[in-house]
DRENDO-906183 format. One record per atom (N, C-alpha, C): residue number from 0; residue in one letter; atom name; y, x, z. Coordinates in steps of 0.2 Angstrom, whole numbers, plus 2048, in hexadecimal, padded with zeros to 3 digits. Atoms other than C-alpha are relative to their C-alpha. Layout:
REM DRENDO-906183
<r num="NUM" residu="A" atome="CA" v="Y" u="X" w="Z"/>
...
END
This chain:
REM DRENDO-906183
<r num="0" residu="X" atome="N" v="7FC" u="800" w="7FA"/>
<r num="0" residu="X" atome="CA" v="7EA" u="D66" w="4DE"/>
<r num="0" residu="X" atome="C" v="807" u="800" w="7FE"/>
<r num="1" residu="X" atome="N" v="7FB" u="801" w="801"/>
<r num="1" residu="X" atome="CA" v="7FB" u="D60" w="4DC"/>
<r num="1" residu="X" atome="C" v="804" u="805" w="808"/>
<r num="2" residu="X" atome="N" v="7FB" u="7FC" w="7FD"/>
<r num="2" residu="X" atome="CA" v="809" u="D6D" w="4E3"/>
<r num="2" residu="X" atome="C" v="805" u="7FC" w="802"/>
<r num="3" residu="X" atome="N" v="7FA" u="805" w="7FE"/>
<r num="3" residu="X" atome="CA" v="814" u="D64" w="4F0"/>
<r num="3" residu="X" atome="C" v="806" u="803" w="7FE"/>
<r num="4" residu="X" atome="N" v="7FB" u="7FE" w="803"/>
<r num="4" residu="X" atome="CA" v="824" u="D63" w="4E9"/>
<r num="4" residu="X" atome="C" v="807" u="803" w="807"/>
<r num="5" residu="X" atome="N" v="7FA" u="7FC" w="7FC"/>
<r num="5" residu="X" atome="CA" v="834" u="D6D" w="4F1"/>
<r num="5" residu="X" atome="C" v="804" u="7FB" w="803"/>
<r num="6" residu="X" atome="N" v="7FD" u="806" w="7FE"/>
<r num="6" residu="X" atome="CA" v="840" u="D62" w="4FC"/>
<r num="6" residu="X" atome="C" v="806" u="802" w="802"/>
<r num="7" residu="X" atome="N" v="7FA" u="7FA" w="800"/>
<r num="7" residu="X" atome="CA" v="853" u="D65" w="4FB"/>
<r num="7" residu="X" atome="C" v="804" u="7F9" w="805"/>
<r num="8" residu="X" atome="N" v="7FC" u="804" w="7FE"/>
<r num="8" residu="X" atome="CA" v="860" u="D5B" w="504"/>
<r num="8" residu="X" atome="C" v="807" u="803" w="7FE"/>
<r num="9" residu="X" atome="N" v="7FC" u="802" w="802"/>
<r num="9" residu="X" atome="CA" v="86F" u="D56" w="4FC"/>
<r num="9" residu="X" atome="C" v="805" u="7FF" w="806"/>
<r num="10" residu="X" atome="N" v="7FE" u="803" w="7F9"/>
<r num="10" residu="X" atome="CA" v="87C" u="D54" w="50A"/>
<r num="10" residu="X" atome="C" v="80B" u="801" w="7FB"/>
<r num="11" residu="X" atome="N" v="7F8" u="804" w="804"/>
<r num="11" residu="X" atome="CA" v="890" u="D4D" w="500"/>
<r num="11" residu="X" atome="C" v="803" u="7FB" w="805"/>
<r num="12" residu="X" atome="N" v="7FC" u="808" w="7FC"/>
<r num="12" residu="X" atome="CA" v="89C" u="D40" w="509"/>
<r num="12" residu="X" atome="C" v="801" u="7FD" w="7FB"/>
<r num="13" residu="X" atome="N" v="7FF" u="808" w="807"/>
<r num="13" residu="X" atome="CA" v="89E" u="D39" w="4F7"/>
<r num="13" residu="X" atome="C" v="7F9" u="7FE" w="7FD"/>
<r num="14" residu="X" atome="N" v="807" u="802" w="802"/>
<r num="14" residu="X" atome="CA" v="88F" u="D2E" w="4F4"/>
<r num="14" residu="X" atome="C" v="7FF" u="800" w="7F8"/>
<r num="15" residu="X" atome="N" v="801" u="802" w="808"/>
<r num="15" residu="X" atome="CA" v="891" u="D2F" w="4E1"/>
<r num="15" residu="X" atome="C" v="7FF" u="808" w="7FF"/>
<r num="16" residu="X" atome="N" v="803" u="7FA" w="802"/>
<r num="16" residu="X" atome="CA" v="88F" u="D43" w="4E2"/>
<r num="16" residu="X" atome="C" v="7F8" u="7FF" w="801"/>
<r num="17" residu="X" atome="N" v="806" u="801" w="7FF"/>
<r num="17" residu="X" atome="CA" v="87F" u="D3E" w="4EC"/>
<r num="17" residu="X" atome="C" v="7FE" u="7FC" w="7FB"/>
<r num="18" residu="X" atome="N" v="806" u="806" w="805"/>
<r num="18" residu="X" atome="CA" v="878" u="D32" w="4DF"/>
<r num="18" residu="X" atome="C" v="801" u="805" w="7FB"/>
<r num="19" residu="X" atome="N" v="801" u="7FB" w="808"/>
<r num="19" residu="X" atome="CA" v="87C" u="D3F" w="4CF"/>
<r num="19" residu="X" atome="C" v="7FB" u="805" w="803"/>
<r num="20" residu="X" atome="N" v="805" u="7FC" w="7FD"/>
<r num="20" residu="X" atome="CA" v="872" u="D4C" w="4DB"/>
<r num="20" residu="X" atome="C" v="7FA" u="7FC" w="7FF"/>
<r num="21" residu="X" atome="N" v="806" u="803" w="7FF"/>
<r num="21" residu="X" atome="CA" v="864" u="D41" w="4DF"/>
<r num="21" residu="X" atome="C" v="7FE" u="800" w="7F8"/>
<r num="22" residu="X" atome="N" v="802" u="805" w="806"/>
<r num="22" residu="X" atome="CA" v="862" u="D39" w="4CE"/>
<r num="22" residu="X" atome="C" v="7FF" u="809" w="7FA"/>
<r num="23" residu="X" atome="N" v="802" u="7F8" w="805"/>
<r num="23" residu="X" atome="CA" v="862" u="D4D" w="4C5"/>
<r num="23" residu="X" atome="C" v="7FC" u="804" w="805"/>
<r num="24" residu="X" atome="N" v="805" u="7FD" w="7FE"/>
<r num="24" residu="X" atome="CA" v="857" u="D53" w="4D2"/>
<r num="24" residu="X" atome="C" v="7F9" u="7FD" w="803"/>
<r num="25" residu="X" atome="N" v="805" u="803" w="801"/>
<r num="25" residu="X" atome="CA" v="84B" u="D47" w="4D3"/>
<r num="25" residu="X" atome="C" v="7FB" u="800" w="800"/>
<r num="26" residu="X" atome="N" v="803" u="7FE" w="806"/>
<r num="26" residu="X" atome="CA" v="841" u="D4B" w="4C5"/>
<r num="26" residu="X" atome="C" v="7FC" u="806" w="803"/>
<r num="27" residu="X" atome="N" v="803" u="7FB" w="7FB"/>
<r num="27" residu="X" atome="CA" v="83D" u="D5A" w="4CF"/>
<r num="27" residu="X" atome="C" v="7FD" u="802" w="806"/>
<r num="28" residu="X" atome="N" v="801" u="7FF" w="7F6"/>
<r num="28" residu="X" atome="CA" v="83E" u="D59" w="4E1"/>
<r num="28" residu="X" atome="C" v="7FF" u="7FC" w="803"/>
<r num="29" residu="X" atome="N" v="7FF" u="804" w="7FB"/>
<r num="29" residu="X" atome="CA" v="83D" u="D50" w="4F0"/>
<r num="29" residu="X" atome="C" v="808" u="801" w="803"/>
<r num="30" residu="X" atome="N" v="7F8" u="7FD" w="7FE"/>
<r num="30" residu="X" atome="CA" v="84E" u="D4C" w="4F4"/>
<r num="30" residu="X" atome="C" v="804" u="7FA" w="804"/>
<r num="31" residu="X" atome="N" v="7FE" u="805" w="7FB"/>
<r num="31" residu="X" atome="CA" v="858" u="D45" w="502"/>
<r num="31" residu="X" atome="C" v="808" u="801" w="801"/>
<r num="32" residu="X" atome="N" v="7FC" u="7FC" w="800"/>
<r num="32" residu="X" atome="CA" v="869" u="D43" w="501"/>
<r num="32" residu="X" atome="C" v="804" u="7FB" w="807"/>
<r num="33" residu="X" atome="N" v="7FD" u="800" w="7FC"/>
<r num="33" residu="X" atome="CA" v="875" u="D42" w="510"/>
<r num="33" residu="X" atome="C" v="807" u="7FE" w="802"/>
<r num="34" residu="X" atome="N" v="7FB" u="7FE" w="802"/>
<r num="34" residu="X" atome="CA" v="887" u="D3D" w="511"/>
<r num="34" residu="X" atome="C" v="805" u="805" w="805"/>
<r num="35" residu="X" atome="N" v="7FB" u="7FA" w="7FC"/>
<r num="35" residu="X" atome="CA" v="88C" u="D4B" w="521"/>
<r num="35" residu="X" atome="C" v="7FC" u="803" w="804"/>
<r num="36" residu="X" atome="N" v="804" u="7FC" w="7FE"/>
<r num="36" residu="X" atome="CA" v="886" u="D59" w="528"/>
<r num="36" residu="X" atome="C" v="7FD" u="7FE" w="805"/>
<r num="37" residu="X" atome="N" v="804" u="801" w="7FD"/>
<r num="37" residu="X" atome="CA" v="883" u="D52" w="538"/>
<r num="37" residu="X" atome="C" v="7F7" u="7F9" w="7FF"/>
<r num="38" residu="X" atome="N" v="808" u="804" w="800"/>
<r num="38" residu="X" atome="CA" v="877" u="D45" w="530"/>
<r num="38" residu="X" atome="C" v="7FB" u="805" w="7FE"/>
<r num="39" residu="X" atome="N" v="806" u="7F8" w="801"/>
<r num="39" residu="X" atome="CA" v="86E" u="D56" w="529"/>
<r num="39" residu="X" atome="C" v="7FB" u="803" w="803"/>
<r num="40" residu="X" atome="N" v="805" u="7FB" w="7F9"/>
<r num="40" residu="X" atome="CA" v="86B" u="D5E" w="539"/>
<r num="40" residu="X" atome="C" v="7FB" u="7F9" w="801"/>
<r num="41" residu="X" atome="N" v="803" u="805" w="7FE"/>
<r num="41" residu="X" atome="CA" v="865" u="D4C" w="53E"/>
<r num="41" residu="X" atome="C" v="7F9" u="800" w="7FC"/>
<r num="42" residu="X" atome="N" v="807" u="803" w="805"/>
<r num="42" residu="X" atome="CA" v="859" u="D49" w="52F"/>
<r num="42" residu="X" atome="C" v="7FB" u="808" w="801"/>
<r num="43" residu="X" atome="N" v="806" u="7F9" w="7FD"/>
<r num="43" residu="X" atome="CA" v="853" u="D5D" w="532"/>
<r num="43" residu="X" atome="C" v="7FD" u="7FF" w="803"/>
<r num="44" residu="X" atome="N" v="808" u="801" w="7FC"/>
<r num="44" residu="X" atome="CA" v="84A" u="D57" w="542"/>
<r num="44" residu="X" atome="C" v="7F9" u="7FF" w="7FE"/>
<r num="45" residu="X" atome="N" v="805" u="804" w="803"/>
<r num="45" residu="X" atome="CA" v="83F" u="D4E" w="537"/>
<r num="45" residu="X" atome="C" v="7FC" u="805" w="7F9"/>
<r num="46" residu="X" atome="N" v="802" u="7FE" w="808"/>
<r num="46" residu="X" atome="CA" v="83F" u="D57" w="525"/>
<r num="46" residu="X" atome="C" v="802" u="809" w="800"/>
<r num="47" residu="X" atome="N" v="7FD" u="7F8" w="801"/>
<r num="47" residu="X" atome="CA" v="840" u="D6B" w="522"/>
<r num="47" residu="X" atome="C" v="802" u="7FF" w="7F8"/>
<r num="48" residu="X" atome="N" v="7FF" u="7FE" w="808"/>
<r num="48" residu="X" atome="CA" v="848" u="D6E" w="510"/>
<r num="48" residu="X" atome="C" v="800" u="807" w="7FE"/>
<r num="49" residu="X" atome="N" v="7FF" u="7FC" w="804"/>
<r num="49" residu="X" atome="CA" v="845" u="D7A" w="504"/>
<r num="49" residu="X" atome="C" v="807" u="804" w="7FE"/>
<r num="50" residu="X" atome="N" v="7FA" u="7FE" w="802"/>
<r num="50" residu="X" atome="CA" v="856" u="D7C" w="4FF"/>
<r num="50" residu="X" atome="C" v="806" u="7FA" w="803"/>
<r num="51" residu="X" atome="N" v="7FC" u="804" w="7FC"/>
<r num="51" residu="X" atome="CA" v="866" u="D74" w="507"/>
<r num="51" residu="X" atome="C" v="807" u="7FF" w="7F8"/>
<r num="52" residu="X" atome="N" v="7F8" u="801" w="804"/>
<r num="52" residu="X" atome="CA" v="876" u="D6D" w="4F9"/>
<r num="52" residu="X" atome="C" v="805" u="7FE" w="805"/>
<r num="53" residu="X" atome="N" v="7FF" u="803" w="7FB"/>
<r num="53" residu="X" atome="CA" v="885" u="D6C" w="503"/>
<r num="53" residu="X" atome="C" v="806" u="801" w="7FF"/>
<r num="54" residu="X" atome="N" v="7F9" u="800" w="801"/>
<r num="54" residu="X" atome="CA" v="897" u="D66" w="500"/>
<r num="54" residu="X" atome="C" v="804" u="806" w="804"/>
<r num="55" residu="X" atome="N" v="7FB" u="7FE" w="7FE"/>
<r num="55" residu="X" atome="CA" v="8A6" u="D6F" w="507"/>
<r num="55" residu="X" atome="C" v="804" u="7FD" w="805"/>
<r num="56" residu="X" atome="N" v="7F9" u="802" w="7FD"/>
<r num="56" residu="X" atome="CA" v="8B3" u="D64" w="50B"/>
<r num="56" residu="X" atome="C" v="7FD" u="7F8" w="803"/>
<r num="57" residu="X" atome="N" v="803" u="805" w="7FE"/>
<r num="57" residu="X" atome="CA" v="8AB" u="D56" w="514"/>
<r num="57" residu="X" atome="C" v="803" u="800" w="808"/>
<r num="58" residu="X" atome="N" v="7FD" u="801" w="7FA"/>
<r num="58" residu="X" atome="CA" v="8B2" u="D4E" w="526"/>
<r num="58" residu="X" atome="C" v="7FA" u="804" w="806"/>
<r num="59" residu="X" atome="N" v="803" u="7FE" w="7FB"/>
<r num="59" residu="X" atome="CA" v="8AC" u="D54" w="538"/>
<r num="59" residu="X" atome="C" v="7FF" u="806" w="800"/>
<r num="60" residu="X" atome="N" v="802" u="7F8" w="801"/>
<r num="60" residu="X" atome="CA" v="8A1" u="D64" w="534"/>
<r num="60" residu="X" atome="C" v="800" u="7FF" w="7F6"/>
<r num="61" residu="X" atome="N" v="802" u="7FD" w="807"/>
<r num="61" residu="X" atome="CA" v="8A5" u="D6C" w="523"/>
<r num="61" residu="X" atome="C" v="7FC" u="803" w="7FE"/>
<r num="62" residu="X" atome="N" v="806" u="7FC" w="804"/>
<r num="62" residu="X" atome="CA" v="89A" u="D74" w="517"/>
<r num="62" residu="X" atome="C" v="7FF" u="809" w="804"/>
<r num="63" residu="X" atome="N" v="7FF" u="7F8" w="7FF"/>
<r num="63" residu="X" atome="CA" v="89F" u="D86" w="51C"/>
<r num="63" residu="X" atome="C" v="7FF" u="800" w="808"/>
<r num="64" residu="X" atome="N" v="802" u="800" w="7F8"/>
<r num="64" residu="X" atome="CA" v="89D" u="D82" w="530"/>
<r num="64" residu="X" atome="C" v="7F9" u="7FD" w="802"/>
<r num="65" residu="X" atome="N" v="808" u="804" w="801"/>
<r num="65" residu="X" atome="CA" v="88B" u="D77" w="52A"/>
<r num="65" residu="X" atome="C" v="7FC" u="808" w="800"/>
<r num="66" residu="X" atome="N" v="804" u="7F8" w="804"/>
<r num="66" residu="X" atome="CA" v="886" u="D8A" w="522"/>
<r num="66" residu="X" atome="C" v="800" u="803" w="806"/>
<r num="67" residu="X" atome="N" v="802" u="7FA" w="7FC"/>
<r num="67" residu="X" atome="CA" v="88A" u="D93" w="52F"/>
<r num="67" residu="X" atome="C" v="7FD" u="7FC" w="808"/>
<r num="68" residu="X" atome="N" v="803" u="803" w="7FC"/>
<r num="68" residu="X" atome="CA" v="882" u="D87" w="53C"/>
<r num="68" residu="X" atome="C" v="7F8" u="802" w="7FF"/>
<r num="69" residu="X" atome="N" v="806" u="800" w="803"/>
<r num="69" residu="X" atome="CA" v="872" u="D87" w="530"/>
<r num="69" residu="X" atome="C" v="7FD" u="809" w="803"/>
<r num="70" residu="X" atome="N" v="801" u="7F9" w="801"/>
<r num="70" residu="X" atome="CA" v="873" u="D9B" w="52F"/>
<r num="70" residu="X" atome="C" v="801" u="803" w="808"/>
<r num="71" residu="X" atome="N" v="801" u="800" w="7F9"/>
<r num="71" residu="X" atome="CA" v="874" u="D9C" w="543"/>
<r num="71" residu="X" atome="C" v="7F7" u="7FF" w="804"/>
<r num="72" residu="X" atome="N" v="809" u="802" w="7FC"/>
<r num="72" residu="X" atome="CA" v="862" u="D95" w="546"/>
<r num="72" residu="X" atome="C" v="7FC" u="802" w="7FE"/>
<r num="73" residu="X" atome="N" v="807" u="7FE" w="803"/>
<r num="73" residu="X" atome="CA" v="852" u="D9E" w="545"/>
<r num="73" residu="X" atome="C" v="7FD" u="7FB" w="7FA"/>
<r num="74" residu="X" atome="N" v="804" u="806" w="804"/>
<r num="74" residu="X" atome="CA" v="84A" u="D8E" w="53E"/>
<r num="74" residu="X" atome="C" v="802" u="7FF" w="7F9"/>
<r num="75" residu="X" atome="N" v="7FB" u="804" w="808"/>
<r num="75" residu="X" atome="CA" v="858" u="D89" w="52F"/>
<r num="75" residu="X" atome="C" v="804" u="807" w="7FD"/>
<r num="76" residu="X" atome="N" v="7FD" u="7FC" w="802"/>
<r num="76" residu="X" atome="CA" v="85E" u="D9B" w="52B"/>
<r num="76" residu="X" atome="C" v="7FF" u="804" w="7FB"/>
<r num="77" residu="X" atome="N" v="802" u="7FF" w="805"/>
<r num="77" residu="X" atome="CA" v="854" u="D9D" w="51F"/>
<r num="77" residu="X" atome="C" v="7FF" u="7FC" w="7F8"/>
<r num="78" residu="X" atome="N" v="801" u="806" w="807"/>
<r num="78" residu="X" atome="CA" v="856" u="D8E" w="515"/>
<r num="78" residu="X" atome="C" v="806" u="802" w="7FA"/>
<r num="79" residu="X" atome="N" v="7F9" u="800" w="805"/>
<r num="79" residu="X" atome="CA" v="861" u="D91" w="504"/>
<r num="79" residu="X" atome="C" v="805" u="7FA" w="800"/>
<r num="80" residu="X" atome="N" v="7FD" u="807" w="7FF"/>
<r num="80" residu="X" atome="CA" v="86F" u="D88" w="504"/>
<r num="80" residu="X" atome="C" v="806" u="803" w="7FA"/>
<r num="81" residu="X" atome="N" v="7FC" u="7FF" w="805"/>
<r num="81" residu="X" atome="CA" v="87B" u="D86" w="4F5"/>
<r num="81" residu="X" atome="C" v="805" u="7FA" w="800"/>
<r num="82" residu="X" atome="N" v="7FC" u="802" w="7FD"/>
<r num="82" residu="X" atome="CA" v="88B" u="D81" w="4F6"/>
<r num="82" residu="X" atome="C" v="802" u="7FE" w="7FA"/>
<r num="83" residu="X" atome="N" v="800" u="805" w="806"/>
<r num="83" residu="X" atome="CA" v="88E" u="D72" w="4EB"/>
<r num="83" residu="X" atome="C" v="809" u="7FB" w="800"/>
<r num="84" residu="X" atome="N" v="7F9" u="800" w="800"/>
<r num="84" residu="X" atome="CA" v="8A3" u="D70" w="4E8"/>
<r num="84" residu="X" atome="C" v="804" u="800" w="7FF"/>
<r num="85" residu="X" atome="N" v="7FB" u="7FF" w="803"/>
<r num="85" residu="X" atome="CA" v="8B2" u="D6C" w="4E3"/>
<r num="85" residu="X" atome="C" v="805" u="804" w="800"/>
<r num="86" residu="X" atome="N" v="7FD" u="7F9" w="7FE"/>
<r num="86" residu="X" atome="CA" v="8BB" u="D7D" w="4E9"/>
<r num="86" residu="X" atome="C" v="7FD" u="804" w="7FB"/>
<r num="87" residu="X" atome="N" v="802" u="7FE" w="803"/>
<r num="87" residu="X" atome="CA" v="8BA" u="D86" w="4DB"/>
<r num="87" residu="X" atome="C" v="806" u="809" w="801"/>
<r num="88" residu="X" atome="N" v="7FA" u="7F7" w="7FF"/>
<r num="88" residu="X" atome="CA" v="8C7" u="D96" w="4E3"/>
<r num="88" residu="X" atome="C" v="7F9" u="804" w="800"/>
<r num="89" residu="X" atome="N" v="806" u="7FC" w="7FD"/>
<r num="89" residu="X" atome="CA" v="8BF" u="DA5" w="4E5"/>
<r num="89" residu="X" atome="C" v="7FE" u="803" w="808"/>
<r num="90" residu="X" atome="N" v="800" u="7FF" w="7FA"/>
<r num="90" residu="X" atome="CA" v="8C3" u="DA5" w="4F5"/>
<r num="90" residu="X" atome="C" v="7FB" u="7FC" w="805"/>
<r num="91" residu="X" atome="N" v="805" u="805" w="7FE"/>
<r num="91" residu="X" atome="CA" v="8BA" u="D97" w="4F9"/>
<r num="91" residu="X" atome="C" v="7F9" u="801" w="800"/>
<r num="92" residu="X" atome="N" v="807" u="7FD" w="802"/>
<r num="92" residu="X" atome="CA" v="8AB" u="D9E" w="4F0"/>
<r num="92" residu="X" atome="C" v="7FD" u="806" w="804"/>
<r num="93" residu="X" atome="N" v="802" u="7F8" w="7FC"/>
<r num="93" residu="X" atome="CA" v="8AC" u="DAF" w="4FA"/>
<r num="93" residu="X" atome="C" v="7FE" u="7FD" w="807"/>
<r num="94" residu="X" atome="N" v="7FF" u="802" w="7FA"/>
<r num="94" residu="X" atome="CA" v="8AD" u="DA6" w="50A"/>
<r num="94" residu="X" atome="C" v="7F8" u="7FE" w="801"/>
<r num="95" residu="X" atome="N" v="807" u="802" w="801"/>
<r num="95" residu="X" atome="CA" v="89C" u="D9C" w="506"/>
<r num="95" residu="X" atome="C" v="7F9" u="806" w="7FE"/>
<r num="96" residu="X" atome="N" v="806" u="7FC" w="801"/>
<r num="96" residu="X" atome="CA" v="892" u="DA9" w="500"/>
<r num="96" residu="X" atome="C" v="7FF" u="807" w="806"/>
<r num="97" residu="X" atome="N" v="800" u="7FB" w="7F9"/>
<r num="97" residu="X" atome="CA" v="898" u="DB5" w="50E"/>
<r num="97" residu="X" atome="C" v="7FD" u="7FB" w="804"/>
<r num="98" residu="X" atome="N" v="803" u="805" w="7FB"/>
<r num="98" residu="X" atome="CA" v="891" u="DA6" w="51A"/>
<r num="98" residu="X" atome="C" v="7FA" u="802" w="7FF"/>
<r num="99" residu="X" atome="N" v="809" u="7FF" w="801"/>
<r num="99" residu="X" atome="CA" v="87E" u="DAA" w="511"/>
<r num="99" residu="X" atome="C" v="800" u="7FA" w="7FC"/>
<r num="100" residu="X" atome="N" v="801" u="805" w="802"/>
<r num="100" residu="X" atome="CA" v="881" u="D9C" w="506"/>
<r num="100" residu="X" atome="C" v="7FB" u="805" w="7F7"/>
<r num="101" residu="X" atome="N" v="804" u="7FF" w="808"/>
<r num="101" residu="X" atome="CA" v="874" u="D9F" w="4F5"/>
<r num="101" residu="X" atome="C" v="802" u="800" w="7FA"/>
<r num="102" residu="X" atome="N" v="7FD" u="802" w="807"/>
<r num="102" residu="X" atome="CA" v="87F" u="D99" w="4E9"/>
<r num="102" residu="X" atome="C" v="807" u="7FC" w="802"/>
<r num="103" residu="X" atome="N" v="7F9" u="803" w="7FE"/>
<r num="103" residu="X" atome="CA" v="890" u="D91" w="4E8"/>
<r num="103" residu="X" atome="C" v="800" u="7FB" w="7F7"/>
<r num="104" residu="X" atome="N" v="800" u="802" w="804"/>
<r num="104" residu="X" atome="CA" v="890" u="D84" w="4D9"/>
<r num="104" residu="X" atome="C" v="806" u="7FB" w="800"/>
<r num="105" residu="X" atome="N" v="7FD" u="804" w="800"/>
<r num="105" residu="X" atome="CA" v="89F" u="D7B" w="4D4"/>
<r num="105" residu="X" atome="C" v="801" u="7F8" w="7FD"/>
<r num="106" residu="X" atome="N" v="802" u="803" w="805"/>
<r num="106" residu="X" atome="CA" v="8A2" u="D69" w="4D0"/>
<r num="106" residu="X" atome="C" v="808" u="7FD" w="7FC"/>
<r num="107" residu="X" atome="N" v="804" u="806" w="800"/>
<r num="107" residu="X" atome="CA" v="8A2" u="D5D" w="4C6"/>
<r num="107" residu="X" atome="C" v="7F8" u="804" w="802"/>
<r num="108" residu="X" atome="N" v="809" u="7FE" w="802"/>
<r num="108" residu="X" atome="CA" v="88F" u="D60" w="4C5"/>
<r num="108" residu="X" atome="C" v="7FF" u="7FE" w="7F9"/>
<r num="109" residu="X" atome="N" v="803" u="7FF" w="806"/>
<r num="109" residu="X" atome="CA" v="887" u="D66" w="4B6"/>
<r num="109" residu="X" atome="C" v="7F8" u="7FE" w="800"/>
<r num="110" residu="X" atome="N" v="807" u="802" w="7FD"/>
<r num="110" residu="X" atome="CA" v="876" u="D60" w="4B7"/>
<r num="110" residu="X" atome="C" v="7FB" u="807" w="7FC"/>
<r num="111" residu="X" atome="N" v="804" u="7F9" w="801"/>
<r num="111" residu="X" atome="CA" v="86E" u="D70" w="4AE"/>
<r num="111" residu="X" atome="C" v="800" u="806" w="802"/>
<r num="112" residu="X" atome="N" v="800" u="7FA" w="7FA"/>
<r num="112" residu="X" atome="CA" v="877" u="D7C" w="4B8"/>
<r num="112" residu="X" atome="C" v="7FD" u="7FF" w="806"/>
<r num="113" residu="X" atome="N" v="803" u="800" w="7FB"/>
<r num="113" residu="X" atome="CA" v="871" u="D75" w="4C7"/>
<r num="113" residu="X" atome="C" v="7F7" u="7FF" w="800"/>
<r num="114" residu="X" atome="N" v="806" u="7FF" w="7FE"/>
<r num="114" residu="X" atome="CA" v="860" u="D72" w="4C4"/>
<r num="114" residu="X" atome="C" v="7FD" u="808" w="7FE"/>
<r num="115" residu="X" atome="N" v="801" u="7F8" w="800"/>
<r num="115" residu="X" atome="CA" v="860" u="D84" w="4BC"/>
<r num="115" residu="X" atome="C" v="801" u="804" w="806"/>
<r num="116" residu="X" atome="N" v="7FD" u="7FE" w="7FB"/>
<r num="116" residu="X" atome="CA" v="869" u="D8A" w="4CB"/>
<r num="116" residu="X" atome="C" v="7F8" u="802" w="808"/>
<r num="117" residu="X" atome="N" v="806" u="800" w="7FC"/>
<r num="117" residu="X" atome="CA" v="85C" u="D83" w="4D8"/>
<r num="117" residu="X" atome="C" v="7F9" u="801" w="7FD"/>
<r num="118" residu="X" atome="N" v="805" u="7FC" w="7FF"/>
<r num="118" residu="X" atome="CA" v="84D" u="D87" w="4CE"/>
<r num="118" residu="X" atome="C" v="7FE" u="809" w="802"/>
<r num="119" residu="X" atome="N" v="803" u="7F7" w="7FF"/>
<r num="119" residu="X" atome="CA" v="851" u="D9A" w="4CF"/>
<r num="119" residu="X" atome="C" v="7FE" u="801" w="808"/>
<r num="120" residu="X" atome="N" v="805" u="800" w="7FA"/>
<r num="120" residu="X" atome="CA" v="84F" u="D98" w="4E2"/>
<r num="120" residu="X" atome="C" v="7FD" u="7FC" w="802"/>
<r num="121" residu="X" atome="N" v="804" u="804" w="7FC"/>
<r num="121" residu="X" atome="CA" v="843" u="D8C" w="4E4"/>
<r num="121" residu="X" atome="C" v="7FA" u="804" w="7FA"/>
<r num="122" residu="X" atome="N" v="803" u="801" w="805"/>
<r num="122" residu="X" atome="CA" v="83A" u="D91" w="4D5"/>
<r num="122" residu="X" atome="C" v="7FF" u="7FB" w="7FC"/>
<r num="123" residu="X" atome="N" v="7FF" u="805" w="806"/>
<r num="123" residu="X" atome="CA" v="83A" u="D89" w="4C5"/>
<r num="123" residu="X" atome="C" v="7FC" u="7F7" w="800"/>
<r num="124" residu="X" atome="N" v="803" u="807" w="7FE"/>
<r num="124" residu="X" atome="CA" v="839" u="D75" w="4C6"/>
<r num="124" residu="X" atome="C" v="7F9" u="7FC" w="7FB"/>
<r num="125" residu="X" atome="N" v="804" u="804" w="806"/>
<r num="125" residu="X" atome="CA" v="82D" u="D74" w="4B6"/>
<r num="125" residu="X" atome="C" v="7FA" u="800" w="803"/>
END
């Protein structure tokens, strides 16, 4: 019997962070990626993720107002959500993990940090 795999959603305004995501987590997961929070909430109607990645600095709703939106609702409150970002103060970092964020990772993206990252909470992708 094959273990369904975990499903993360990618949610960036730069579609070139979303393809380096997609294309290193792939290999592991079920992965959807998004370029703004409100498409998020939209594609949740449909998909629950295991784990949420989730820029910052992004127009209309930011990262940090997505998190604390997520971290409001019985249903999504429970989801991890790691905060995937060019804001590398500490201020920024304290801001995010005070919201209930899992993790705070800054970029570029390293592709071994992150999938090390997300198997600690998902469990290991091997």
């Amino acid at each position: 019997m094959t273990e369904k795999r975990k499903t993360i959603i990618a949610v960036d305004d730069n579609n070139v962070n979303l393809v380096i995501c997609k294309k290193i987590l792939k290999p592991f997961y079920e992965v959807y990626s998004v370029p703004s929070a409100a498409r998020m909430f939209k594609l949740m109607e449909h998909v629950k993720p295991d784990l949420i990645l989730l820029d910052v600095e992004m127009p209309d709703i930011n990262g940090y107002e997505a998190a604390r939106m997520l971290k409001e609702e019985d249903a999504t409150r429970e989801i991890p959500v790691i905060f995937l970002t060019a804001r590398d103060d500490p201020v920024s970092e304290k801001i995010g993990l005070n919201l209930g964020a899992a993790d705070y990772i800054h970029k570029p993206i390293e592709s071994g940090q992150l999938v090390e990252r997300i198997g600690k909470l998902l469990s290991s992708p091997e």
